[in-house]
N, C-alpha and C positions, 0 to 999 in steps of 0.2 A: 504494500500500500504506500502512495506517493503520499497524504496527507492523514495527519490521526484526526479528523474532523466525525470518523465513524468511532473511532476508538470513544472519543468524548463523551457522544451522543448514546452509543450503550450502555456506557457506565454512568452517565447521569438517570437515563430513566429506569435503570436496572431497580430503583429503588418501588417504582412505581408500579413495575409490573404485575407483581401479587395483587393490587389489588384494580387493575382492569382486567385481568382474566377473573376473579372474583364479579367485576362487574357483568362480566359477559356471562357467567355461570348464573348470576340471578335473572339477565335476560333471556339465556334458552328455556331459565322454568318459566317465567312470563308469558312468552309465546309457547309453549307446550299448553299452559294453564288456560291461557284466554285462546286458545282454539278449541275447546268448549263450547265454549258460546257463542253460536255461530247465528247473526242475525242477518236480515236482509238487506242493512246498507254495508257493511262489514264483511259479505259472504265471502268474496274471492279472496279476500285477505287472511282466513281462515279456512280455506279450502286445504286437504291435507298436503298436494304439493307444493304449495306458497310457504306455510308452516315447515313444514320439512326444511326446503331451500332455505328460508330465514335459519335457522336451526343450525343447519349443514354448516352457510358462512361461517356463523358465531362462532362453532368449532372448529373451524378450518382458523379462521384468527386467533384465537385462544392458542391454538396451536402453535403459529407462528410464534407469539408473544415468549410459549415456554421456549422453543426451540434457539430464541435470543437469549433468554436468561442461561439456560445451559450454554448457549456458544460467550458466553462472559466469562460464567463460571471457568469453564474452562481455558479458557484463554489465560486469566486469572490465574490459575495455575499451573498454566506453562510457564509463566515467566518467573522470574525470580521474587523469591519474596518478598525482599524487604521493597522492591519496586511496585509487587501487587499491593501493600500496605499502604504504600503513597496512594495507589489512585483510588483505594476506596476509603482512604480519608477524606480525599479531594472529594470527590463527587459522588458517592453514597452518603457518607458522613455532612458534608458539608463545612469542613473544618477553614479556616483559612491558611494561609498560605505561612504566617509566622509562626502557627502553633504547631503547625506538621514541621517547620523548619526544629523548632523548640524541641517536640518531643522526639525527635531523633538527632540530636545533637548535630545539626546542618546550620549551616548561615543560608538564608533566604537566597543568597545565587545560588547555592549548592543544591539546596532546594528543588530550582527552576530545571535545571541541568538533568539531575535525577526523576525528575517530572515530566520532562519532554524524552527522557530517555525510557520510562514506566508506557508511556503513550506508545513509543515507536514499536517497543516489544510486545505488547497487547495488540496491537494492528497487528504486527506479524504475525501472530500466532493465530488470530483469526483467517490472516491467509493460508496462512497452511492447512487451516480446514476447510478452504475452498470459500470462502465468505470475503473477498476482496470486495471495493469501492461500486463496482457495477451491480454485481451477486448482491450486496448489499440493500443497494436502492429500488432494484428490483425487488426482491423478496419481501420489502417493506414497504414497496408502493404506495401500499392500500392503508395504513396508518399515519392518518397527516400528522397526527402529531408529532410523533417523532420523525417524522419529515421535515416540519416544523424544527425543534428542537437542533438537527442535524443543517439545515439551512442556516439557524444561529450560529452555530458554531463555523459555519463555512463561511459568511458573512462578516465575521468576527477576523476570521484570517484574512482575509480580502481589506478588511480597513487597516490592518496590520501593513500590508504589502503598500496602498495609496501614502500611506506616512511615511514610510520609510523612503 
């Protein structure tokens, strides 16, 4: 991977994902439950293949969402530890940047150095399980948000590059 802009963006929303696959698990019972009640301005909408398909997506996304958390997880533990410990102070935790300097006896450059270098190896290791910048964006199309989230971080580099 040429930029950790994916790297970022998994691991910040890694924290979140529990609980939209949680939200999607209370909307497949939603629609399971209210195709039930099958009225005459509502019918097609509760027709069993409509139901089904809605269904179907829900867990085909649910899926995807897990299939990130493990490809984190993992990545996470390809790389070296005390590297994976930075990034999930950084961006699970939300820690800032003097305290993760502090609690591992870094000066804030040292910090930065070992933070860009925790990113570079977490990219890699998600390449190597085949999950590069395109595989990426594709596999994750369909969740703006973290589309969203990954355009900040891309957007963020880019104002970087104008300043400089």
């Amino acid at each position: 991977m040429k930029t950790n802009e994916w790297a970022k963006t998994l691991l910040y929303v890694y924290k979140y994902l529990d609980r939209v696959s949680e939200g999607i698990d209370k909307l497949v019972m939603q629609n399971a439950l209210n195709s039930f009640y099958v009225r005459g301005e509502r019918k097609a909408e509760n027709e069993c293949m409509a139901v089904v398909k809605r269904i179907n997506e829900l867990s085909m996304r649910k899926s995807r969402l897990i299939n990130i958390k493990v490809l984190a997880d993992k990545s996470l533990c390809a790389i070296e530890k005390n590297l994976a410990q930075i990034l999930i102070e950084k961006y699970m935790d939300n820690d800032d940047a003097d305290m993760i300097a502090k609690r591992h006896n870094f000066n804030v450059r040292t910090y930065f150095r070992k933070l860009y270098q925790a990113e570079v190896n977490f990219s890699q290791a998600m390449a190597r399980m085949g999950f590069n910048e395109e595989r990426l964006l594709k596999y994750l199309e369909h969740e703006n948000w973290i589309i969203e989230v990954y355009e900040k971080f891309k957007n963020e580099k880019e104002g970087e590059k104008e300043i400089v």
